[in-house]
Biopython code that builds the backbone (N, CA, C, O; Angstrom):
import numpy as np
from Bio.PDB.StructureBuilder import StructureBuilder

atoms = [
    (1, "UNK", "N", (90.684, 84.649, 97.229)),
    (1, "UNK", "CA", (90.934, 85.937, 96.600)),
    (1, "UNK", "C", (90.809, 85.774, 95.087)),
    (1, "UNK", "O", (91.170, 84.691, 94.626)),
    (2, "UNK", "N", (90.402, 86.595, 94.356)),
    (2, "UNK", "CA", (89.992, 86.873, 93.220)),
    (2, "UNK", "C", (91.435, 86.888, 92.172)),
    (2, "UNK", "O", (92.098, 87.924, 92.122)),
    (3, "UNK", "N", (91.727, 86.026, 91.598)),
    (3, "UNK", "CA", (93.014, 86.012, 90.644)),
    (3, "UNK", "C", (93.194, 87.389, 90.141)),
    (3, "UNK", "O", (94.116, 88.077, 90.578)),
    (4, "UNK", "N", (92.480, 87.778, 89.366)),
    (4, "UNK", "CA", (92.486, 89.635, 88.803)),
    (4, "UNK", "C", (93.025, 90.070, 89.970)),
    (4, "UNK", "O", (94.240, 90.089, 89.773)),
    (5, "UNK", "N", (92.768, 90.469, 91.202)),
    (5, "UNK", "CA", (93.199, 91.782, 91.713)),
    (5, "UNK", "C", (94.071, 91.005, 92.474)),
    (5, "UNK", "O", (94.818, 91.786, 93.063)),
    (6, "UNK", "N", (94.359, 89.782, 92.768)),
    (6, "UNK", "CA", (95.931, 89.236, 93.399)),
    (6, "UNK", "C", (96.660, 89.448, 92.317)),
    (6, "UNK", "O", (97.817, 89.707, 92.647)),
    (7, "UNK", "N", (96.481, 89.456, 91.023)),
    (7, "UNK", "CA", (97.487, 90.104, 89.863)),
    (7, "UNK", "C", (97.861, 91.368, 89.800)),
    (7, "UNK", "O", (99.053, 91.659, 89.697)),
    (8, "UNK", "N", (96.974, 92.218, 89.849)),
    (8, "UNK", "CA", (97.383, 93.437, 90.385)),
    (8, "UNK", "C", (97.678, 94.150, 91.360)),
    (8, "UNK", "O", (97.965, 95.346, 91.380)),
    (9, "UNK", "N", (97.585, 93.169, 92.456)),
    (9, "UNK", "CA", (98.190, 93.449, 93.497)),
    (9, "UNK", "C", (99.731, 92.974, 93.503)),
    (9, "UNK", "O", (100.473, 93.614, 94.249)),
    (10, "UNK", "N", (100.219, 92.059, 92.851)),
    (10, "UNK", "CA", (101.255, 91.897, 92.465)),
    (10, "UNK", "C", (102.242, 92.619, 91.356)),
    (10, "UNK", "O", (103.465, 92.741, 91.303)),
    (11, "UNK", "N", (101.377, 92.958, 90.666)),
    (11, "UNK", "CA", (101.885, 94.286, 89.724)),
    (11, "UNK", "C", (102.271, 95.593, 90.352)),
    (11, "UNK", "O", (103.371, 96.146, 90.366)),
    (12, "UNK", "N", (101.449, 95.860, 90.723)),
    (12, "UNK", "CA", (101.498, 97.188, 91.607)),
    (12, "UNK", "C", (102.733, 96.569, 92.425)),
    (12, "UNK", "O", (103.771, 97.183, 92.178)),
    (13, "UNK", "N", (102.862, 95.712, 93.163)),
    (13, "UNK", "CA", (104.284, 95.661, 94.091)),
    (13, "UNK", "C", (105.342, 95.856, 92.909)),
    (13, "UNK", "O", (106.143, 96.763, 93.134)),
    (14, "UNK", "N", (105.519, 95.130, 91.595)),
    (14, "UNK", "CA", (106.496, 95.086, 91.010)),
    (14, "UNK", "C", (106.853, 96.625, 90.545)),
    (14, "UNK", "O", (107.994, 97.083, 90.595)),
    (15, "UNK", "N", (105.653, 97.380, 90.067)),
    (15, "UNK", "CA", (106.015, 98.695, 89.909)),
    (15, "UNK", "C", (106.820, 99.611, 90.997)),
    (15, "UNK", "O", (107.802, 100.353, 91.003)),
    (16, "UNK", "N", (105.789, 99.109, 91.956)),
    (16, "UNK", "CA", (106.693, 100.209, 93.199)),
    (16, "UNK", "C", (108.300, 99.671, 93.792)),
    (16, "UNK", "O", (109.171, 100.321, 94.372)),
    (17, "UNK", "N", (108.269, 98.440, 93.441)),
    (17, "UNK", "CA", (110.309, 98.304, 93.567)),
    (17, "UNK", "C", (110.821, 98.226, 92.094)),
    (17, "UNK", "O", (111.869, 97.623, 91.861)),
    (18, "UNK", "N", (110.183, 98.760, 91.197)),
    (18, "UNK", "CA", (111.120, 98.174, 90.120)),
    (18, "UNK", "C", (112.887, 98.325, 89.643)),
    (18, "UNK", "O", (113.706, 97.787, 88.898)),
    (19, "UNK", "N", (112.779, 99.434, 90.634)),
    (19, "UNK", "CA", (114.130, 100.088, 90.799)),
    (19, "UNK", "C", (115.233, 99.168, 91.616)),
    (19, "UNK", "O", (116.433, 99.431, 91.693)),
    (20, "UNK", "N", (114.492, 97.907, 92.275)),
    (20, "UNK", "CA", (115.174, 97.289, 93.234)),
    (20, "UNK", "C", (115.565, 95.947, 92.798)),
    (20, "UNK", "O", (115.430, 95.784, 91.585)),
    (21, "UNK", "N", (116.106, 94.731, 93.589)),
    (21, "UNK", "CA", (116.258, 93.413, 92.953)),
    (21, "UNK", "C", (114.813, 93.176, 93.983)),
    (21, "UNK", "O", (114.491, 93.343, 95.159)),
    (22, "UNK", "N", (114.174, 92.646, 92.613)),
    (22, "UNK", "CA", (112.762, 91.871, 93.032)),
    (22, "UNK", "C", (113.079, 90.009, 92.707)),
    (22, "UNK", "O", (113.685, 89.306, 91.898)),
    (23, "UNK", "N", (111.935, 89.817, 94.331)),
    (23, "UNK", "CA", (112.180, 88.490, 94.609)),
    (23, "UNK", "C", (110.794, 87.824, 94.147)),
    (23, "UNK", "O", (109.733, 88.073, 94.719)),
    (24, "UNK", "N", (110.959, 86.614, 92.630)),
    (24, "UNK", "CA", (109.602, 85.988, 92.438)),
    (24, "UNK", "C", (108.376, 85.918, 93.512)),
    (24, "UNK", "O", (107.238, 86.388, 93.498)),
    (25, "UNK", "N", (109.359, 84.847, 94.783)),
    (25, "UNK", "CA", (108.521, 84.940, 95.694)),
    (25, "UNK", "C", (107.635, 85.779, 96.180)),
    (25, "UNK", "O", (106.475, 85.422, 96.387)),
    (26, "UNK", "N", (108.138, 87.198, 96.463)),
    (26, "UNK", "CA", (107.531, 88.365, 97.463)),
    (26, "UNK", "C", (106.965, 88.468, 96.482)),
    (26, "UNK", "O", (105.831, 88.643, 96.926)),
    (27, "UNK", "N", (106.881, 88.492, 95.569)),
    (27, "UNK", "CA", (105.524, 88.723, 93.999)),
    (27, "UNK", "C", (104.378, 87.999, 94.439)),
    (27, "UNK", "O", (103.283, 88.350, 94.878)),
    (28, "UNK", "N", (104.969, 86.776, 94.183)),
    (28, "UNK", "CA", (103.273, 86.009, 94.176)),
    (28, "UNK", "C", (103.469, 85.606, 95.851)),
    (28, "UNK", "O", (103.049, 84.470, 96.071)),
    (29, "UNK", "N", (103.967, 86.236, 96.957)),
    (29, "UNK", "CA", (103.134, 86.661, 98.087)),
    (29, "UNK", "C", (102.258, 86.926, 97.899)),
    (29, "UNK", "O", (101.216, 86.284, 98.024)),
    (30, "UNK", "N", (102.537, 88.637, 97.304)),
    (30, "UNK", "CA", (101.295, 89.271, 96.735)),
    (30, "UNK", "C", (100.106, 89.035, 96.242)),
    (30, "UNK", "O", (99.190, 89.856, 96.259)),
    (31, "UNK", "N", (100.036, 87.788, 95.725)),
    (31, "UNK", "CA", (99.062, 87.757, 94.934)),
    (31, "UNK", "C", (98.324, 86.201, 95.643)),
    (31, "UNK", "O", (97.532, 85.423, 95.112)),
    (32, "UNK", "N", (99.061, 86.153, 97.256)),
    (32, "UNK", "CA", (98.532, 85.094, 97.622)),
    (32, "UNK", "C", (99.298, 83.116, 97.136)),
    (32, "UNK", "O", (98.974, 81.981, 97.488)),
    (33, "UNK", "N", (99.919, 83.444, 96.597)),
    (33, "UNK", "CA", (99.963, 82.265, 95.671)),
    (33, "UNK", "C", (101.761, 82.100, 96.004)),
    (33, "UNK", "O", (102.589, 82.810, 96.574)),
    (34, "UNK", "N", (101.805, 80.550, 95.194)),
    (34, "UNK", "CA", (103.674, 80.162, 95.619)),
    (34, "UNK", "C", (103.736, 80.592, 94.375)),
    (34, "UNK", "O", (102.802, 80.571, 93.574)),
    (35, "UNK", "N", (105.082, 81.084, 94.134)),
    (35, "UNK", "CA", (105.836, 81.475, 92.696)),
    (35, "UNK", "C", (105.365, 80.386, 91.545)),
    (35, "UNK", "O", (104.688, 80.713, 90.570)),
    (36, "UNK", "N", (105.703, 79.400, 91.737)),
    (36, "UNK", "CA", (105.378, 78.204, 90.519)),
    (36, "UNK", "C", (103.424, 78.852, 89.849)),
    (36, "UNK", "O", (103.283, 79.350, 88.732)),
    (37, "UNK", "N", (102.413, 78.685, 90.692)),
    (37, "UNK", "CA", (101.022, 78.839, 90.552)),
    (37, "UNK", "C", (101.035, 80.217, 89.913)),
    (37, "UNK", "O", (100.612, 80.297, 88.760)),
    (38, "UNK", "N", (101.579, 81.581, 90.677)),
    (38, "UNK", "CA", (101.872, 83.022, 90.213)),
    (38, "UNK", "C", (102.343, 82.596, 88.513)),
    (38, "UNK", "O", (101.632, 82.413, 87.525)),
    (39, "UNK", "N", (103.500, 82.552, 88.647)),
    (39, "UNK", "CA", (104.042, 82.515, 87.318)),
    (39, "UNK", "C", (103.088, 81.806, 85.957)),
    (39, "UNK", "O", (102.956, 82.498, 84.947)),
    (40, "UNK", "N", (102.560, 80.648, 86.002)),
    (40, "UNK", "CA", (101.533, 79.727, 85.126)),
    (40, "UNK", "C", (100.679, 80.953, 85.047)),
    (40, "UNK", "O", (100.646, 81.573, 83.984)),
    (41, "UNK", "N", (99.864, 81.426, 86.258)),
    (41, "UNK", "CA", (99.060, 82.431, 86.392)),
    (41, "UNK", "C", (99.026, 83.468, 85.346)),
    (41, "UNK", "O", (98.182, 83.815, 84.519)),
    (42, "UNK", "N", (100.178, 83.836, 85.641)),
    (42, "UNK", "CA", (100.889, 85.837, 85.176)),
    (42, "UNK", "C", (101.170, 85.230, 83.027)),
    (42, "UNK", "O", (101.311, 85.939, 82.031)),
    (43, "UNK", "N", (101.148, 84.310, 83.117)),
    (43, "UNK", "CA", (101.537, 83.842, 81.807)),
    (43, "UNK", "C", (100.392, 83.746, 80.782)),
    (43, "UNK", "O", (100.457, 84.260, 79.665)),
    (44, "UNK", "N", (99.200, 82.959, 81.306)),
    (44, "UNK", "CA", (98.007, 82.882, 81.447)),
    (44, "UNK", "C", (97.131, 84.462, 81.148)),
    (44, "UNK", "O", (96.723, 84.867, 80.060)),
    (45, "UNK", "N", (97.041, 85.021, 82.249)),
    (45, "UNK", "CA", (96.413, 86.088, 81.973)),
    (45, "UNK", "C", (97.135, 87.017, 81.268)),
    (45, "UNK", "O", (96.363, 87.941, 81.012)),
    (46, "UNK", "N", (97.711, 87.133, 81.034)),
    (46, "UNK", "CA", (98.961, 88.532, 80.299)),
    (46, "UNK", "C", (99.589, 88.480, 79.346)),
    (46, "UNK", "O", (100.009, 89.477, 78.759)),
    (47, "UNK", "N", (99.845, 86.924, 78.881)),
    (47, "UNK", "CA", (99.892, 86.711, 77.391)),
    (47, "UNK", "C", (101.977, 86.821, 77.188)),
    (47, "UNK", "O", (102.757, 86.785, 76.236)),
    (48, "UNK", "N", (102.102, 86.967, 78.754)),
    (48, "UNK", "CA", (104.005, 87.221, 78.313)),
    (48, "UNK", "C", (104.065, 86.650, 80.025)),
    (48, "UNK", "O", (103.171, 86.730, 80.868)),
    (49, "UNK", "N", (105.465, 86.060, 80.161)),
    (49, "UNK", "CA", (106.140, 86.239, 81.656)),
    (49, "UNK", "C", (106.068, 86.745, 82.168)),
    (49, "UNK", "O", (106.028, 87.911, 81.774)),
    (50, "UNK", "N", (105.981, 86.515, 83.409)),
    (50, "UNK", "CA", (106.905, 87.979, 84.800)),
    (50, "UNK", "C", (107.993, 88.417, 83.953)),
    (50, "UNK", "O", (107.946, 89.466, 83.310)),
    (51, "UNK", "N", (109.141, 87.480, 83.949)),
    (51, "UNK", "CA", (110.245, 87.768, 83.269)),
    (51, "UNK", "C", (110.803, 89.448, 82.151)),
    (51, "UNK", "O", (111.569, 90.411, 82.130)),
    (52, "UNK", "N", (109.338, 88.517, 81.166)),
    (52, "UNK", "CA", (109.586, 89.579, 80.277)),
    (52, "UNK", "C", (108.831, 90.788, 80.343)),
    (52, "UNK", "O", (108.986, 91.799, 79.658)),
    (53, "UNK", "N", (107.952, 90.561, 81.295)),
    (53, "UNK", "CA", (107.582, 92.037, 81.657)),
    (53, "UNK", "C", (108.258, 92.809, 82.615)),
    (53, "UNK", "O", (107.761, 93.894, 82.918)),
    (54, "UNK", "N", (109.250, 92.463, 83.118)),
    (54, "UNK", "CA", (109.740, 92.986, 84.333)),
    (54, "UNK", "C", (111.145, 93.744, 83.370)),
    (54, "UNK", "O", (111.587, 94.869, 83.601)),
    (55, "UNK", "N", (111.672, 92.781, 82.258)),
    (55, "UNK", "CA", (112.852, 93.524, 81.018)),
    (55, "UNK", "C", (111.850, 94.762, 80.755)),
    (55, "UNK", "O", (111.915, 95.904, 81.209)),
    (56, "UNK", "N", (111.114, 94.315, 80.078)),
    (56, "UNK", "CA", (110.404, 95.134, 79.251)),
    (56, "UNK", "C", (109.775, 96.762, 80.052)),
    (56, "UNK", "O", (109.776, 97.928, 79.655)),
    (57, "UNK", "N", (109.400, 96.247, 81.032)),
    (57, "UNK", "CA", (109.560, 97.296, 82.064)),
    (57, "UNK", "C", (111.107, 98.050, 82.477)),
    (57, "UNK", "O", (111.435, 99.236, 82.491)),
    (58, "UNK", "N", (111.584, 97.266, 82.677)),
    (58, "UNK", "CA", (113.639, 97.974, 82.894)),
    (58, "UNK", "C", (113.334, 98.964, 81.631)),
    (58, "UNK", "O", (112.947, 100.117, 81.820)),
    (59, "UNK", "N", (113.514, 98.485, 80.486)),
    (59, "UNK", "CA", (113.975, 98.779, 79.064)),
    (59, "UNK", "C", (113.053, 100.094, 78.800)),
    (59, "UNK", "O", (113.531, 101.011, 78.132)),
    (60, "UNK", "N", (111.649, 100.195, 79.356)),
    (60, "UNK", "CA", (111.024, 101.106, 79.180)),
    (60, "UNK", "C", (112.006, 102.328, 79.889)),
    (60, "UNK", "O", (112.570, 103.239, 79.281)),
    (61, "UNK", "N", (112.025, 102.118, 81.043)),
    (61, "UNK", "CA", (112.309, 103.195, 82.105)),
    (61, "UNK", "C", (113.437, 103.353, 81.883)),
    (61, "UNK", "O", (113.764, 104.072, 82.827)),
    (62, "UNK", "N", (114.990, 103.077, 80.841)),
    (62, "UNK", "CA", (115.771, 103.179, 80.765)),
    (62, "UNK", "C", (115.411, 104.060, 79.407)),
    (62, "UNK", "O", (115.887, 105.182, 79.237)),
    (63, "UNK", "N", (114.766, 103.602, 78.724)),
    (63, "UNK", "CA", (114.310, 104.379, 77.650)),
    (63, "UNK", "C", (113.884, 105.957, 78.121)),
    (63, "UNK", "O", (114.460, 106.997, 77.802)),
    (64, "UNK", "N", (113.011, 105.836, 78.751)),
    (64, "UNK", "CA", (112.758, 107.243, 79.376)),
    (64, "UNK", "C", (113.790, 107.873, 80.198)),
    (64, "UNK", "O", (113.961, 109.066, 79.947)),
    (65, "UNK", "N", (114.325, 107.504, 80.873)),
    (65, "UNK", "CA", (115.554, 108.585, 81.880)),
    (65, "UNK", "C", (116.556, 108.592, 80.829)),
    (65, "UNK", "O", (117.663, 108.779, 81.334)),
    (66, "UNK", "N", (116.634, 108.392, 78.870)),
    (66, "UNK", "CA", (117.443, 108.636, 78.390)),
    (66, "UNK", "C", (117.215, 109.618, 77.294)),
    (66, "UNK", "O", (118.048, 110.125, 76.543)),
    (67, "UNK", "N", (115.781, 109.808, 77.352)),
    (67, "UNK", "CA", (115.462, 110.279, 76.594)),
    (67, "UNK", "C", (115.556, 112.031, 77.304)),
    (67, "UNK", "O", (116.012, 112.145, 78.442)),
    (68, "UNK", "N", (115.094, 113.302, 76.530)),
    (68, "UNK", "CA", (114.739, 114.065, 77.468)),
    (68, "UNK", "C", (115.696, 115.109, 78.061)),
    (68, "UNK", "O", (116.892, 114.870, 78.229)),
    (69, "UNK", "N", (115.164, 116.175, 78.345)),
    (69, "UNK", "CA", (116.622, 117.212, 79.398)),
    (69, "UNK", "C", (116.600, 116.394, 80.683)),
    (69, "UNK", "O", (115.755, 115.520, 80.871)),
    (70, "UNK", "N", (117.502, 116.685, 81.517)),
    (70, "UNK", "CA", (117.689, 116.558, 82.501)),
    (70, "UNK", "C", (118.350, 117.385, 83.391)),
    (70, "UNK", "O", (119.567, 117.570, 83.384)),
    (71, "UNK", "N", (117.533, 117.898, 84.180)),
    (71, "UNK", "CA", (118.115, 119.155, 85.162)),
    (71, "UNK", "C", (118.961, 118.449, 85.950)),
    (71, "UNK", "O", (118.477, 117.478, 86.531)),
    (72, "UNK", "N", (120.480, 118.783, 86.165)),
    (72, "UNK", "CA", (122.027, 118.581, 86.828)),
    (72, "UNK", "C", (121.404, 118.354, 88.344)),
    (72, "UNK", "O", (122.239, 117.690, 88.957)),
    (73, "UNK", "N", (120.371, 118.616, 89.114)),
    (73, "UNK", "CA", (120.486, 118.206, 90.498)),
    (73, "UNK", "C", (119.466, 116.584, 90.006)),
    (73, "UNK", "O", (119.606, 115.494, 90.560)),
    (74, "UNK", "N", (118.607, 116.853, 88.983)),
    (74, "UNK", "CA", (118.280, 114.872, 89.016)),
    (74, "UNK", "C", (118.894, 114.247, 88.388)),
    (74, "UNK", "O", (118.183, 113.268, 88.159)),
    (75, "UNK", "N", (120.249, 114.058, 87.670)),
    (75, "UNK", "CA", (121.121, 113.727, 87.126)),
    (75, "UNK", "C", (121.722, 112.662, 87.796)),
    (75, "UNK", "O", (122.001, 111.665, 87.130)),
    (76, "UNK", "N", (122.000, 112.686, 89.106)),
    (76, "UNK", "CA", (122.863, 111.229, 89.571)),
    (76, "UNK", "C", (121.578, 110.480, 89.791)),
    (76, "UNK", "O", (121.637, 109.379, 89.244)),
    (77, "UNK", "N", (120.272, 110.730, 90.494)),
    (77, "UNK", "CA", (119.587, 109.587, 90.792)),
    (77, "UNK", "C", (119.028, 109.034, 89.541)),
    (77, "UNK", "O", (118.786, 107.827, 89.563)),
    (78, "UNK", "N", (118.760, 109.731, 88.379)),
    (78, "UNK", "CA", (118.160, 109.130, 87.098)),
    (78, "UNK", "C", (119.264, 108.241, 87.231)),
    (78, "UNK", "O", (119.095, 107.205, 87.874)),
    (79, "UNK", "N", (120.807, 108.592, 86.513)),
    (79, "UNK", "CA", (121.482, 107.590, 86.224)),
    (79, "UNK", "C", (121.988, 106.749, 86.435)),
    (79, "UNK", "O", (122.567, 105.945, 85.703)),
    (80, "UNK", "N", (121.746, 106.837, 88.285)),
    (80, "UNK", "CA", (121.953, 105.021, 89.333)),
    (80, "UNK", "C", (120.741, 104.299, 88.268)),
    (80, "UNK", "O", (120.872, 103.382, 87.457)),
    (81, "UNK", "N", (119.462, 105.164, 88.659)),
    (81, "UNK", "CA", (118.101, 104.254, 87.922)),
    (81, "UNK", "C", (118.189, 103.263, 86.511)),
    (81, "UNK", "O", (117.589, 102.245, 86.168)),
    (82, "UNK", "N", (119.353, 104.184, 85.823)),
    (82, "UNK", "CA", (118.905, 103.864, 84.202)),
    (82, "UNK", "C", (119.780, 103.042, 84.119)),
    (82, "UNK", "O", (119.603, 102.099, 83.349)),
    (83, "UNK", "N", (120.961, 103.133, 84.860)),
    (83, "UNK", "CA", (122.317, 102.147, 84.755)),
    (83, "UNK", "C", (121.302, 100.606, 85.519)),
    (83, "UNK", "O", (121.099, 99.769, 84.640)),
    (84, "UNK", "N", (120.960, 100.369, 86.329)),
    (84, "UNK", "CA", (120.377, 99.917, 87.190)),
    (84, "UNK", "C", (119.430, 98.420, 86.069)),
    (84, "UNK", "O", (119.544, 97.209, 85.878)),
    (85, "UNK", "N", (118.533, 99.604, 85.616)),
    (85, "UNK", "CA", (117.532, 98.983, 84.641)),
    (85, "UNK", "C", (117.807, 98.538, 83.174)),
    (85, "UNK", "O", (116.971, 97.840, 82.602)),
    (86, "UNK", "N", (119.113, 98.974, 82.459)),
    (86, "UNK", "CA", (120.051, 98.840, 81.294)),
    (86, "UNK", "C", (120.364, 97.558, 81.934)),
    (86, "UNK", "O", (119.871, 96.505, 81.529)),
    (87, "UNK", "N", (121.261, 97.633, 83.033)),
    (87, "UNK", "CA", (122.117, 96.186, 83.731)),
    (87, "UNK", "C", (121.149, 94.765, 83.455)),
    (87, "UNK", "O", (121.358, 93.762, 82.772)),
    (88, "UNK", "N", (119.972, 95.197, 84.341)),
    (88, "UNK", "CA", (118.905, 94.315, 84.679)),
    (88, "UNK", "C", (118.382, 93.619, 83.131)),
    (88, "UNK", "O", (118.387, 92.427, 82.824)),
    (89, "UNK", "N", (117.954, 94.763, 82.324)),
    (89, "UNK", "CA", (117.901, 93.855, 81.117)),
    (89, "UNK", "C", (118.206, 93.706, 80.240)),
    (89, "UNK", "O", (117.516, 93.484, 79.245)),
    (90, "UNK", "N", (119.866, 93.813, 80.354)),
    (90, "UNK", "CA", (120.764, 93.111, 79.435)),
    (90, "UNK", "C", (120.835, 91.780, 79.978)),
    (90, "UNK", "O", (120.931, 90.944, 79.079)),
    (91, "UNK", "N", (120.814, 91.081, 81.644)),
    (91, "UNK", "CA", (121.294, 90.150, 81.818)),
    (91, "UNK", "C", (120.038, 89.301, 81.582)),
    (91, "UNK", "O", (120.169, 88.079, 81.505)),
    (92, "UNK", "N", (118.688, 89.934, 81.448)),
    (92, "UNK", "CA", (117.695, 89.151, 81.138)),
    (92, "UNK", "C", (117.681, 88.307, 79.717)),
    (92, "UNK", "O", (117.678, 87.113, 79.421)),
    (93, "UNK", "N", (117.675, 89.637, 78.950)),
    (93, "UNK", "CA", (118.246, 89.691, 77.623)),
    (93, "UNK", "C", (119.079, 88.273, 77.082)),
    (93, "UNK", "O", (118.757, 87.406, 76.269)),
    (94, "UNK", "N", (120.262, 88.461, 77.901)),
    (94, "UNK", "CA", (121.581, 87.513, 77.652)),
    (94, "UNK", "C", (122.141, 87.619, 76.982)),
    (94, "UNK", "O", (123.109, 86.868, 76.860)),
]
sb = StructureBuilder()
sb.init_structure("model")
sb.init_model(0)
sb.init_chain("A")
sb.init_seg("    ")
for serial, (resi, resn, name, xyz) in enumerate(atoms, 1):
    if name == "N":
        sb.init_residue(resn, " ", resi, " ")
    sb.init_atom(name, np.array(xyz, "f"), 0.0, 1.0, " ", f" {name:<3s}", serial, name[0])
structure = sb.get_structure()
């Protein structure tokens, strides 16, 4: 398999749980590969970590569900989300 699109096939998984606790492993499933090879990989082509793209991703999306109106019936699920993704990368953070 073609490194490029096992990367984005691994991206794309990270986007669609980002809301969830993501497991290195089930990442570079994705992309075919054991976590150790993924990670060198994802570092390699992308110029940053999984790690810090996965904060940097939280931090975005916490940024956005804070920004903004928010109509009272999407109000609790934004703020499981934003609490969720604040949590996630503060502890990345440290």
């Amino acid at each position: 398999m073609d490194w490029v699109m096992g990367m984005q096939r691994a991206i794309d998984y990270v986007e669609a749980h980002i809301t969830e606790e993501l497991d290195y492993n089930e990442i570079a499933r994705q992309s075919c590969s054991t976590a150790y090879h993924f990670q060198r990989m994802f570092g390699l082509l992308c110029g940053y970590t999984l790690g810090e793209y996965i904060r940097n991703r939280w931090l975005t999306l916490a940024v956005f569900y804070c920004s903004g109106p928010i109509r009272p019936e999407a109000w609790k699920r934004k703020r499981a989300t934003m609490s969720f993704c604040i949590k996630n990368a503060v502890l990345l953070i440290g």
